[in-house]
N, CA, C and O atoms as a GROMACS GRO file, in nm:
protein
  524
    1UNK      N    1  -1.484  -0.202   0.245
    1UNK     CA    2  -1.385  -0.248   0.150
    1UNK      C    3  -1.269  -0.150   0.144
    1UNK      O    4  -1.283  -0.029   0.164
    2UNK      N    5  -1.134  -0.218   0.112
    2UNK     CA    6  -1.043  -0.128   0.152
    2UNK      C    7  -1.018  -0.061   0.007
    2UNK      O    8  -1.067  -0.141  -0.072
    3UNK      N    9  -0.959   0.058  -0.071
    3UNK     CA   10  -0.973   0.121  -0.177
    3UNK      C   11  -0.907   0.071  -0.246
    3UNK      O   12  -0.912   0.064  -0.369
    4UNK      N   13  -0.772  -0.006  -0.106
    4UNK     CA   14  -0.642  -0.072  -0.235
    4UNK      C   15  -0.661  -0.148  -0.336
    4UNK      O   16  -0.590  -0.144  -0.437
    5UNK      N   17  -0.766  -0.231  -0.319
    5UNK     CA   18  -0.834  -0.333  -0.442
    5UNK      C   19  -0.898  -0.292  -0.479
    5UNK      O   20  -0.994  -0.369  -0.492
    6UNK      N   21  -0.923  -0.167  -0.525
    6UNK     CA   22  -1.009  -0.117  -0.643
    6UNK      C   23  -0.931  -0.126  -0.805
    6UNK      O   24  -0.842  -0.048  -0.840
    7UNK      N   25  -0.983  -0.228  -0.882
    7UNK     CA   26  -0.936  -0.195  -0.991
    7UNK      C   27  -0.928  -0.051  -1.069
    7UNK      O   28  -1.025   0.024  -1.061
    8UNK      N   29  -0.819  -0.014  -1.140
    8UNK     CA   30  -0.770   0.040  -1.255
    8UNK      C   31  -0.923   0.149  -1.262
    8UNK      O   32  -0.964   0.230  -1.178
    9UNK      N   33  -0.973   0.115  -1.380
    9UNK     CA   34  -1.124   0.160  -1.410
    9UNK      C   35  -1.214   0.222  -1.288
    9UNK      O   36  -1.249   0.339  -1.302
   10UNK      N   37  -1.257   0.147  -1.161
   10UNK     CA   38  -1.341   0.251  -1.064
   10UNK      C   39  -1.253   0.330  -0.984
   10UNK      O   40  -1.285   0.425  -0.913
   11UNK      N   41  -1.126   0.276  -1.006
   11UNK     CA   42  -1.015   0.380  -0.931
   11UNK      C   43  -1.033   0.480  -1.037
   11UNK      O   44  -1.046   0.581  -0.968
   12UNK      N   45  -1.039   0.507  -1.120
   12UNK     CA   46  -1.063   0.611  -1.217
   12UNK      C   47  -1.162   0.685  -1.225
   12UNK      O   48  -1.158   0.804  -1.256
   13UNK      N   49  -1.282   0.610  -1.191
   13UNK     CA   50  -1.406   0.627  -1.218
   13UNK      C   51  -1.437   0.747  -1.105
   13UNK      O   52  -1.495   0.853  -1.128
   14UNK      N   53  -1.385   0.703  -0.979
   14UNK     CA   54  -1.343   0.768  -0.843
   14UNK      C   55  -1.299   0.905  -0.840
   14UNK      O   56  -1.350   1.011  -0.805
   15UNK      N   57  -1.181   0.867  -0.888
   15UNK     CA   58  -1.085   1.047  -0.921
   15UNK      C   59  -1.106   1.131  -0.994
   15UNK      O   60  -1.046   1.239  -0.990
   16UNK      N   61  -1.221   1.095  -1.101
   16UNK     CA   62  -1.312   1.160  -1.196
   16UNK      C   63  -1.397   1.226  -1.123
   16UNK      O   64  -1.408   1.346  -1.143
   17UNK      N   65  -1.481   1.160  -1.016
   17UNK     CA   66  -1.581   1.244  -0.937
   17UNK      C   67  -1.519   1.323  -0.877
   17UNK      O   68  -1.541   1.443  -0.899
   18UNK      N   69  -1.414   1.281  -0.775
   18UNK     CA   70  -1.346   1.414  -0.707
   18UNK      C   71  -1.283   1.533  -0.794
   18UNK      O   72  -1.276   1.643  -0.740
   19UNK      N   73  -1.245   1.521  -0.900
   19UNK     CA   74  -1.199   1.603  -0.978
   19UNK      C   75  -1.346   1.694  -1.059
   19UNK      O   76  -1.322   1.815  -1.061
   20UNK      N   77  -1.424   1.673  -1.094
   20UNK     CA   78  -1.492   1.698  -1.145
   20UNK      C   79  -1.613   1.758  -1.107
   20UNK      O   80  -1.676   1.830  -1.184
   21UNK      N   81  -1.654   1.727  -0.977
   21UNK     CA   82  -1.763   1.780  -0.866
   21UNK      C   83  -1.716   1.838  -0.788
   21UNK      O   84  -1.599   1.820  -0.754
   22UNK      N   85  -1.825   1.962  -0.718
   22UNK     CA   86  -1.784   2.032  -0.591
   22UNK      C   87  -1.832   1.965  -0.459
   22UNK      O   88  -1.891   1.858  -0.443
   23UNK      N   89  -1.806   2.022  -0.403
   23UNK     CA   90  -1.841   2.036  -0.178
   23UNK      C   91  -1.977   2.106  -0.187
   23UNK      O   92  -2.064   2.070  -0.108
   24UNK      N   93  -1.997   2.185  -0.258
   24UNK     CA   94  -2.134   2.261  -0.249
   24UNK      C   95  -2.158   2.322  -0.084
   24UNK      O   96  -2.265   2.322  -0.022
   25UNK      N   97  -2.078   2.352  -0.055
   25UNK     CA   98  -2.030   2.404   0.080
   25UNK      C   99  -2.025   2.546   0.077
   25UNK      O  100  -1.967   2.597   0.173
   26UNK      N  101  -2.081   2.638  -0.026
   26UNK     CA  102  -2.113   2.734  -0.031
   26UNK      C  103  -2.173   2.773  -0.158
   26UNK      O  104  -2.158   2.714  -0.265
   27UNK      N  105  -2.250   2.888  -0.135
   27UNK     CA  106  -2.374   2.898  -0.248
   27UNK      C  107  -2.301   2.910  -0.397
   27UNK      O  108  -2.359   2.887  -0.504
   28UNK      N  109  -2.180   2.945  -0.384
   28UNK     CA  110  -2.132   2.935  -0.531
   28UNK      C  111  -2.097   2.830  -0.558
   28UNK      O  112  -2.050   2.816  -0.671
   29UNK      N  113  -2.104   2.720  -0.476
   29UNK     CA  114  -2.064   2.575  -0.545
   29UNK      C  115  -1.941   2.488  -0.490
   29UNK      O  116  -1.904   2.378  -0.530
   30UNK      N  117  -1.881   2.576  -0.378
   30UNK     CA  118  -1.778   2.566  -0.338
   30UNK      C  119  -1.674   2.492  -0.399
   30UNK      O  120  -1.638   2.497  -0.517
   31UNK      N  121  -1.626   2.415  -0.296
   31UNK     CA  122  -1.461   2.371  -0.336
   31UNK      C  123  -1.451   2.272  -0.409
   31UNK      O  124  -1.534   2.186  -0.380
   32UNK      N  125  -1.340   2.230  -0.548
   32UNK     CA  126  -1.356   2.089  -0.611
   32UNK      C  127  -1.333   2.022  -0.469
   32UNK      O  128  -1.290   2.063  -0.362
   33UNK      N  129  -1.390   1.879  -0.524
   33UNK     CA  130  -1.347   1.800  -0.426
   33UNK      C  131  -1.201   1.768  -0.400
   33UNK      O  132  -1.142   1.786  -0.294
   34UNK      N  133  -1.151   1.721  -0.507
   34UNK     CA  134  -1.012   1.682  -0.515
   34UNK      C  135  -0.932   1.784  -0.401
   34UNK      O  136  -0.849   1.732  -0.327
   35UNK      N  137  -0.951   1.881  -0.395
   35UNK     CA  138  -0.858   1.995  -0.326
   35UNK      C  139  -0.897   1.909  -0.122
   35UNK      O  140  -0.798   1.895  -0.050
   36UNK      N  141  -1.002   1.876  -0.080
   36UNK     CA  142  -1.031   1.827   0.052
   36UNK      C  143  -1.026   1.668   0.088
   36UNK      O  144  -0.984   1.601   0.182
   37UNK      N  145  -1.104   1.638  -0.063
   37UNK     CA  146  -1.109   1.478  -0.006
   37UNK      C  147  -1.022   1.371  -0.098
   37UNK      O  148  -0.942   1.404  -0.186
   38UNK      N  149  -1.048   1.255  -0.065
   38UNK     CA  150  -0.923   1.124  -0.146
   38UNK      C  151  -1.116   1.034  -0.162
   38UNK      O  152  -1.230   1.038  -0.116
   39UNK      N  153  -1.019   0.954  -0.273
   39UNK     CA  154  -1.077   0.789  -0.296
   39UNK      C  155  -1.137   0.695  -0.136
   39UNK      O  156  -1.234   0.619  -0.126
   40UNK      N  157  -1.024   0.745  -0.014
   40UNK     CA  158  -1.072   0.701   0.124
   40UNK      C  159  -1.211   0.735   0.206
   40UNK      O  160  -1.273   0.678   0.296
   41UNK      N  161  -1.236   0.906   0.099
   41UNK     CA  162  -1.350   0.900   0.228
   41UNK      C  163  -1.458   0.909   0.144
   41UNK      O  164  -1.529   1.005   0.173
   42UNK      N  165  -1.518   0.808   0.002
   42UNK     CA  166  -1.611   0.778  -0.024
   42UNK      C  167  -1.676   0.658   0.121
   42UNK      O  168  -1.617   0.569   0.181
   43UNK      N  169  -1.826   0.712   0.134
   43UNK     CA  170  -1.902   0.645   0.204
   43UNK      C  171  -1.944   0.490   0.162
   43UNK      O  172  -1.997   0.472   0.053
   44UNK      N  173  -1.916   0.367   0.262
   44UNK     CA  174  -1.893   0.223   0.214
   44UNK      C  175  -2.031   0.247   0.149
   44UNK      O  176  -2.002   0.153   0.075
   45UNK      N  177  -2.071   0.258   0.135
   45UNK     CA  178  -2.291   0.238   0.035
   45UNK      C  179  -2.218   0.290  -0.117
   45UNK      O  180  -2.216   0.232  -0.225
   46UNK      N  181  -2.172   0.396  -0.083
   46UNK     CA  182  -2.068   0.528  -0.250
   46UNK      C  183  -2.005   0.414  -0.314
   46UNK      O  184  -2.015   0.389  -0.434
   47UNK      N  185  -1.937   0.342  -0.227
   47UNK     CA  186  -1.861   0.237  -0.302
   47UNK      C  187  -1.880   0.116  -0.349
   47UNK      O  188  -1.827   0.062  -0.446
   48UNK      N  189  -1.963   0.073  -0.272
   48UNK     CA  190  -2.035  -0.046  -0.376
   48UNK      C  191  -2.119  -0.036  -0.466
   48UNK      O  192  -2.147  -0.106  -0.564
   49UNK      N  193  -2.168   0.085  -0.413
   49UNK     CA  194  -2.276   0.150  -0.606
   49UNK      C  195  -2.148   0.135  -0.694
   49UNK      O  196  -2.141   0.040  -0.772
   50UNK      N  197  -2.029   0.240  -0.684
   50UNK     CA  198  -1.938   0.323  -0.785
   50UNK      C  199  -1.905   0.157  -0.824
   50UNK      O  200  -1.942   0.126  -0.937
   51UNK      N  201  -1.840   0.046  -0.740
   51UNK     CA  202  -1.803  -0.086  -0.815
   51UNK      C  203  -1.899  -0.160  -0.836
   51UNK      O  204  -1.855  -0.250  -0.908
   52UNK      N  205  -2.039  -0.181  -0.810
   52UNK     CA  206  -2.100  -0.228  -0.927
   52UNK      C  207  -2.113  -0.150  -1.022
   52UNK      O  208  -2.058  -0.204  -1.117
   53UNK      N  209  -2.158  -0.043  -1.056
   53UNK     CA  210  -2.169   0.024  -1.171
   53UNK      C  211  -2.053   0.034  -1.274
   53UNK      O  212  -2.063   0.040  -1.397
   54UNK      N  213  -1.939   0.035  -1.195
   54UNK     CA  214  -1.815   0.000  -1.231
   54UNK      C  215  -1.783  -0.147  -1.304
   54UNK      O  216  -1.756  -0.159  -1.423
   55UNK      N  217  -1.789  -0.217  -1.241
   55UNK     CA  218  -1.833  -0.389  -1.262
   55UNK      C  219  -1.898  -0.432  -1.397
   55UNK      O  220  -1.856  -0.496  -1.493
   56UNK      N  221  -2.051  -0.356  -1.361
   56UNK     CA  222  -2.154  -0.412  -1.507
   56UNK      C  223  -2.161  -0.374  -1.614
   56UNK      O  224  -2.208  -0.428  -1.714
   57UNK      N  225  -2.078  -0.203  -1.589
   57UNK     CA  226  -2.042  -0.132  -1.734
   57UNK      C  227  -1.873  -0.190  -1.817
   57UNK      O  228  -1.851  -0.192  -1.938
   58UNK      N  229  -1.815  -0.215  -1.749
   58UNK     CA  230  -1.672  -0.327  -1.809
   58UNK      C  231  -1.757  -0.465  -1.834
   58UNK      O  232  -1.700  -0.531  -1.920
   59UNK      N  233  -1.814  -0.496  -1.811
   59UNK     CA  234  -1.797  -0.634  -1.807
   59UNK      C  235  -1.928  -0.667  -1.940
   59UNK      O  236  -1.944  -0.783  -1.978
   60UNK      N  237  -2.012  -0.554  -1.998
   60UNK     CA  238  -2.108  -0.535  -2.081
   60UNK      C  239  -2.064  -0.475  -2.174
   60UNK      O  240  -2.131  -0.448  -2.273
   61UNK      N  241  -1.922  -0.438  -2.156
   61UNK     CA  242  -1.879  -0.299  -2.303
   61UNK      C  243  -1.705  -0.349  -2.298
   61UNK      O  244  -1.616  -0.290  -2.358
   62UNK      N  245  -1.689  -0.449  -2.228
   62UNK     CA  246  -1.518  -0.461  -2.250
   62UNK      C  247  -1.504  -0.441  -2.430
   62UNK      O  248  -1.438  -0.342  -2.461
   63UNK      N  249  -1.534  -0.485  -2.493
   63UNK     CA  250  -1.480  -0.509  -2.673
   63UNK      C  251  -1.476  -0.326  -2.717
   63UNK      O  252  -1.390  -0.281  -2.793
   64UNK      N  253  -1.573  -0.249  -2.658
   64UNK     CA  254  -1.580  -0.140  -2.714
   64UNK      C  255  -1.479  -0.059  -2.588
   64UNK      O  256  -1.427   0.048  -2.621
   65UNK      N  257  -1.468  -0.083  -2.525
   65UNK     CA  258  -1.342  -0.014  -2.403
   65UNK      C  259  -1.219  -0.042  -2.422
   65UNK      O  260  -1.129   0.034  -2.389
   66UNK      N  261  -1.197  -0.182  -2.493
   66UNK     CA  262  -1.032  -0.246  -2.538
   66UNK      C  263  -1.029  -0.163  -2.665
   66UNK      O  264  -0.954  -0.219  -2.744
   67UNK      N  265  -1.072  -0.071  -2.708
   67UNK     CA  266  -1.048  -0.009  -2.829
   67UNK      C  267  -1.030   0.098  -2.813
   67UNK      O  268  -1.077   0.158  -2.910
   68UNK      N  269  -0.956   0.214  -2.693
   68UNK     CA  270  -0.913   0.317  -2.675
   68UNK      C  271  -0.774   0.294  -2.728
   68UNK      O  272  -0.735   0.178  -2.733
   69UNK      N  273  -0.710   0.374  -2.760
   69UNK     CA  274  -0.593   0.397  -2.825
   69UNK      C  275  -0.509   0.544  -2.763
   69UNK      O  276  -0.518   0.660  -2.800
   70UNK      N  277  -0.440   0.492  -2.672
   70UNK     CA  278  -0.382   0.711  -2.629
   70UNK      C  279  -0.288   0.635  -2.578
   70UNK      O  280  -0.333   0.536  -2.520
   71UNK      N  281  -0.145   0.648  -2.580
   71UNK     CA  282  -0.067   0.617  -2.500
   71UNK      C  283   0.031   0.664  -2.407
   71UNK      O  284   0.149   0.635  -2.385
   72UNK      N  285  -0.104   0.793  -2.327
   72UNK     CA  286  -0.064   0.838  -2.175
   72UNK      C  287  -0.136   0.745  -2.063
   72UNK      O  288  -0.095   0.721  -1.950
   73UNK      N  289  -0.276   0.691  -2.138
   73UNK     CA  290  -0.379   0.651  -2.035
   73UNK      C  291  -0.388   0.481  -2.096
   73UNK      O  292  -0.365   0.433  -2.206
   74UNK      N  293  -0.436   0.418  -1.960
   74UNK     CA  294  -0.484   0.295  -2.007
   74UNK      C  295  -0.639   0.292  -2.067
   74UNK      O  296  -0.717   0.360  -2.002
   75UNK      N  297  -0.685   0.234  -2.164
   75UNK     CA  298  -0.819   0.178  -2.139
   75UNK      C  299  -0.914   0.211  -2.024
   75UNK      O  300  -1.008   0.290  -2.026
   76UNK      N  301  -0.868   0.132  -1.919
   76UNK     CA  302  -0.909   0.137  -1.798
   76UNK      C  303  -0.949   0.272  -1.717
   76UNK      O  304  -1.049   0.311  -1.656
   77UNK      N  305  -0.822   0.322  -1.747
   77UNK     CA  306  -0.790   0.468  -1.679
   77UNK      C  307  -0.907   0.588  -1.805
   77UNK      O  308  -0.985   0.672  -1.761
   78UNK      N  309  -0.890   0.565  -1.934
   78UNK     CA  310  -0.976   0.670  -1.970
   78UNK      C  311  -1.144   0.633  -1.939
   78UNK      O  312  -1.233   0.713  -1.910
   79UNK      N  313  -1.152   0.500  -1.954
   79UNK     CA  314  -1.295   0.444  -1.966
   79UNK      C  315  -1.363   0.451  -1.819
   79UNK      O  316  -1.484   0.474  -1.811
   80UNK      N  317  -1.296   0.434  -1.718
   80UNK     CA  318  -1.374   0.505  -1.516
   80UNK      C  319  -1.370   0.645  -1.577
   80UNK      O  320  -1.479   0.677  -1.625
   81UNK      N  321  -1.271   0.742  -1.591
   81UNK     CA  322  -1.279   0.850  -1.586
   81UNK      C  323  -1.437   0.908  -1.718
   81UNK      O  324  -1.530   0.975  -1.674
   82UNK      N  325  -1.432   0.864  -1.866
   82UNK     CA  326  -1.534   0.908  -1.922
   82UNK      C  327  -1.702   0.808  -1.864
   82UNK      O  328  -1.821   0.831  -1.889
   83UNK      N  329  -1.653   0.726  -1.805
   83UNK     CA  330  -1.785   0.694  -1.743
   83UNK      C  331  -1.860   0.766  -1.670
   83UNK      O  332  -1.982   0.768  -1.666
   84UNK      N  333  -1.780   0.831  -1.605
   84UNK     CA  334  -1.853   0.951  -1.474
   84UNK      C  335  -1.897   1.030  -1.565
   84UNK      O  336  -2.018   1.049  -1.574
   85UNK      N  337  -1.794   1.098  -1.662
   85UNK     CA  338  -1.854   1.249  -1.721
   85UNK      C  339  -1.981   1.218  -1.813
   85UNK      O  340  -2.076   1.296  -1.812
   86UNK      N  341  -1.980   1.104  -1.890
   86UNK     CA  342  -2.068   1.099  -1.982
   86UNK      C  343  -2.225   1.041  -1.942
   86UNK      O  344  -2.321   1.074  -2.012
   87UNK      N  345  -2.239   0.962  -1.837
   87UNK     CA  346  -2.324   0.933  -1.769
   87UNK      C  347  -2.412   1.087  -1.716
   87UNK      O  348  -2.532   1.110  -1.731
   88UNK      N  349  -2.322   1.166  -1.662
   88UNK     CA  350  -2.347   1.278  -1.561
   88UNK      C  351  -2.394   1.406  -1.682
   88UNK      O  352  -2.443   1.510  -1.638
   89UNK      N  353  -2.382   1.395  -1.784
   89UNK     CA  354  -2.388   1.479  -1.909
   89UNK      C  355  -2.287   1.599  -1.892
   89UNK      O  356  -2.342   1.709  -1.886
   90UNK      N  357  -2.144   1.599  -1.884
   90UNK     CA  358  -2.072   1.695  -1.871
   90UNK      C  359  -2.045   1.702  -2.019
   90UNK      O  360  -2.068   1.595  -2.076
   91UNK      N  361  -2.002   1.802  -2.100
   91UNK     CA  362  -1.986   1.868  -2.206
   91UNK      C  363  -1.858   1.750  -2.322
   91UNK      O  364  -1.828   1.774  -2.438
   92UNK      N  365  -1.818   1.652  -2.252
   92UNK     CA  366  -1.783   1.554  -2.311
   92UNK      C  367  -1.743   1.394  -2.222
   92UNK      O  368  -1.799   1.377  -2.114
   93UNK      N  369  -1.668   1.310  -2.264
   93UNK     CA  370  -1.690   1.187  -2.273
   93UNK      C  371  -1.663   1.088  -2.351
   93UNK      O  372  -1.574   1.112  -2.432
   94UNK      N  373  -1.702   1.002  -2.354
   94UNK     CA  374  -1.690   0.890  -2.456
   94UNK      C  375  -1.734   0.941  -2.587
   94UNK      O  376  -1.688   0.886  -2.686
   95UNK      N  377  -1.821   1.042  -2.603
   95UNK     CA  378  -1.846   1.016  -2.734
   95UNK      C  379  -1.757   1.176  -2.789
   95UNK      O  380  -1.783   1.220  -2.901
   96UNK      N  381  -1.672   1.236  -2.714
   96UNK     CA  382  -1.583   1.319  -2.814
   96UNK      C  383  -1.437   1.242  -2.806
   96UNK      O  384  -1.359   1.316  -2.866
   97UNK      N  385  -1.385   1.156  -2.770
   97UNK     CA  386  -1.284   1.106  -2.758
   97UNK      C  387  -1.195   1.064  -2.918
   97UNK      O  388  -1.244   0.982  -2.995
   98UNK      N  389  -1.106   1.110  -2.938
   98UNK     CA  390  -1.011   1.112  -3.150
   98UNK      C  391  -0.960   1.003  -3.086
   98UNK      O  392  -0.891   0.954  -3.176
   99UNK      N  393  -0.945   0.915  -2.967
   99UNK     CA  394  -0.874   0.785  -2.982
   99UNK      C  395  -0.970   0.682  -2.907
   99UNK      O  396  -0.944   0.607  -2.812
  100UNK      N  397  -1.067   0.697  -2.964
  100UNK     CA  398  -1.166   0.578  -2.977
  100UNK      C  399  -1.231   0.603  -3.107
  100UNK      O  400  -1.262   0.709  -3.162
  101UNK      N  401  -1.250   0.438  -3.157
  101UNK     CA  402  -1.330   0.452  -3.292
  101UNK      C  403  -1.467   0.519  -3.278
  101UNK      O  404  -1.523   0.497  -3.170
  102UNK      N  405  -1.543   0.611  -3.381
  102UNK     CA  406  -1.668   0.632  -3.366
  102UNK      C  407  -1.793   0.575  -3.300
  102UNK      O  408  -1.878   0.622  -3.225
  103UNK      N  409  -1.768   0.425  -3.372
  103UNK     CA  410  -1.882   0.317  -3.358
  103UNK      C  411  -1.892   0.297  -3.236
  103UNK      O  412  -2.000   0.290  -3.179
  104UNK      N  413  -1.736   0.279  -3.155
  104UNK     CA  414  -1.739   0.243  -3.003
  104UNK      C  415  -1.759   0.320  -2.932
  104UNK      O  416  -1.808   0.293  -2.823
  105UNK      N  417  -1.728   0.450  -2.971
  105UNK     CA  418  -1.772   0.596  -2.877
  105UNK      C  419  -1.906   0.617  -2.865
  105UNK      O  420  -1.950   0.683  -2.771
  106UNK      N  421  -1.983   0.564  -2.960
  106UNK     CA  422  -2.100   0.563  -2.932
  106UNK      C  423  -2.188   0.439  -2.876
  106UNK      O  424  -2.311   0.445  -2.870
  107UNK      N  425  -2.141   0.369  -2.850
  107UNK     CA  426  -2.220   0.244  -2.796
  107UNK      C  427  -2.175   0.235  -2.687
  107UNK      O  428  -2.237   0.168  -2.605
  108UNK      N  429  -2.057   0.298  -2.654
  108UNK     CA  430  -2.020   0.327  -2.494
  108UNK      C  431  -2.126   0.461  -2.419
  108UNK      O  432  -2.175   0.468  -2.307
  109UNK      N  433  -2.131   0.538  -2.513
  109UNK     CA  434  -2.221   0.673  -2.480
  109UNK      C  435  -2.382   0.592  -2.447
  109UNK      O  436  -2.448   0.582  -2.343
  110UNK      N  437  -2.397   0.557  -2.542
  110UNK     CA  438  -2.574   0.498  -2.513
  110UNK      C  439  -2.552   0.391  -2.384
  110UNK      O  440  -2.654   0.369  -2.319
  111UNK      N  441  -2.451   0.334  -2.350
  111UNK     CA  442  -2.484   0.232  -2.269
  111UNK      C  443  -2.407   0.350  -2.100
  111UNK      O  444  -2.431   0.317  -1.984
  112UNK      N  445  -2.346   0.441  -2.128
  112UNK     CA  446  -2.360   0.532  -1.994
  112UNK      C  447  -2.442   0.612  -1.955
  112UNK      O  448  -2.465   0.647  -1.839
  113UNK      N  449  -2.505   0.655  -2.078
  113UNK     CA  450  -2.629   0.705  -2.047
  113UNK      C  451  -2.755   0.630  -2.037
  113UNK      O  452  -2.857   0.698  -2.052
  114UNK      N  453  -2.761   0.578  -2.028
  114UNK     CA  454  -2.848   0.411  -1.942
  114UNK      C  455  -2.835   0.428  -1.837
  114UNK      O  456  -2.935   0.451  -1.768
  115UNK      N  457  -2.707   0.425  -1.781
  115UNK     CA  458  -2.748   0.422  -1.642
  115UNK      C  459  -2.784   0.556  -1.518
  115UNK      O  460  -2.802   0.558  -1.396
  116UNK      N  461  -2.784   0.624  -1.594
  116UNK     CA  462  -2.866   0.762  -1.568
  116UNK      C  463  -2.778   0.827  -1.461
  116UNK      O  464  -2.694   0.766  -1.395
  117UNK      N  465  -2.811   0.984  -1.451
  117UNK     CA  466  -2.730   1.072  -1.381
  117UNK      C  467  -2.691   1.045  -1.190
  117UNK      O  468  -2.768   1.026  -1.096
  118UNK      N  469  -2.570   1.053  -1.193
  118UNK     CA  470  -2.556   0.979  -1.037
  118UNK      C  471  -2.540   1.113  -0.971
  118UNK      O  472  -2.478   1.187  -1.048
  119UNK      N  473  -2.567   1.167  -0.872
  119UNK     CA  474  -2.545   1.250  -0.796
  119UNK      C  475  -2.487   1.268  -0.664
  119UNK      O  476  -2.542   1.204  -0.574
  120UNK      N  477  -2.350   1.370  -0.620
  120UNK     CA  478  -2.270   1.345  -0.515
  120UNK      C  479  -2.297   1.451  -0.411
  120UNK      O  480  -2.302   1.573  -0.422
  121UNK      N  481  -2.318   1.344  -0.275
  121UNK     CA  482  -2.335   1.502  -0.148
  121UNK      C  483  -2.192   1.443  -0.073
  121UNK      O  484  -2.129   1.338  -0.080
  122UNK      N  485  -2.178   1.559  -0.006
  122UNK     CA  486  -2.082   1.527   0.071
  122UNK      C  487  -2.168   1.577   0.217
  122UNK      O  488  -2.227   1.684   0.237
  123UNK      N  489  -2.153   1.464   0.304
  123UNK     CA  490  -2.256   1.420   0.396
  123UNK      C  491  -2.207   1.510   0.522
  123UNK      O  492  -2.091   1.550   0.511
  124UNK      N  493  -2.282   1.552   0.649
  124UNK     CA  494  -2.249   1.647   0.791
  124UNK      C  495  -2.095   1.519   0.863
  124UNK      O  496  -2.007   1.544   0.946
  125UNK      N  497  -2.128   1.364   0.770
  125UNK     CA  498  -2.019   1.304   0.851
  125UNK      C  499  -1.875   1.320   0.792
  125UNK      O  500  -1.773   1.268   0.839
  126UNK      N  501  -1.881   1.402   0.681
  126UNK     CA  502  -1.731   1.409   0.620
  126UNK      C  503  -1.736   1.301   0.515
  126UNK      O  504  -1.660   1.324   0.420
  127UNK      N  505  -1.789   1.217   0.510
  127UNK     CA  506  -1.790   1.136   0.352
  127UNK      C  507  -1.896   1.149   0.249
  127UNK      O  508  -2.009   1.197   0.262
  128UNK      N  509  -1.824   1.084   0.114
  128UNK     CA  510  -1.899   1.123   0.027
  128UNK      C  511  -1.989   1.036  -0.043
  128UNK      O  512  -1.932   0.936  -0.087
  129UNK      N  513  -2.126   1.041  -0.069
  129UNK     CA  514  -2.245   0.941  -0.083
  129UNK      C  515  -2.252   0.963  -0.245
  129UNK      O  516  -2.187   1.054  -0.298
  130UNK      N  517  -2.330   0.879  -0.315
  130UNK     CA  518  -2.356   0.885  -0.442
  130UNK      C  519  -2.536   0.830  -0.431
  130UNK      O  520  -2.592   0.725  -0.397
  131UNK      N  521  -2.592   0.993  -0.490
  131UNK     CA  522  -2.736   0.932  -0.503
  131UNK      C  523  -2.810   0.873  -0.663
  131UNK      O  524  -2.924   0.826  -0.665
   0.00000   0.00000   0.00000
């Protein structure tokens, strides 16, 4: 699948992982991703996980995702990006967010943490897998 039709949200969801994970390419953890790789060299298997998961979490929580309020980011754009972190248990997410209501920050939190911690290698072929 080509990346250009990635909606808004797993295009987000995407640049969140690269931003947010390393290469593990050396024992300290090496390089963010963002600094080596793009949205292009997720592995085609990486990408149909990241858009279904992408897919079933919009399409199960749209009412509580149309209720972000920031007007640098879309909806879309904050809700891929706190999907990765809050799923993955990074130190925030959906549920510290001052421009989402409480109620929704948290029913977005319980339903990303449902789908449990995803984990990224970056493979001997140069792309990147999601386990």
């Amino acid at each position: 699948m080509s990346t250009a039709l990635l909606d808004t949200f797993t295009r987000a969801y995407l640049e969140c992982i690269l931003w947010a994970e390393n290469d593990e390419s050396t024992p300290s953890g090496g390089e963010p991703l963002d600094k080596n790789y793009d949205v292009e060299d997720f592995a085609p298997e990486a990408l149909e996980r990241a858009i279904a998961d992408c897919v079933a979490f919009q399409m199960a929580n749209a009412g509580d995702l149309a209720q972000y309020n920031d007007p640098r980011w879309s909806p879309d754009e904050l809700g891929g990006h706190d999907l990765w972190l809050t799923r993955n248990g990074y130190g925030c997410g959906f549920w510290d967010r001052d421009n989402l209501p409480a109620d929704a920050a948290e029913r977005l939190t319980d339903a990303a943490e449902a789908l449990g911690e995803c984990w990224v290698t970056v493979s001997d072929d140069g792309l990147i897998y999601l386990d």
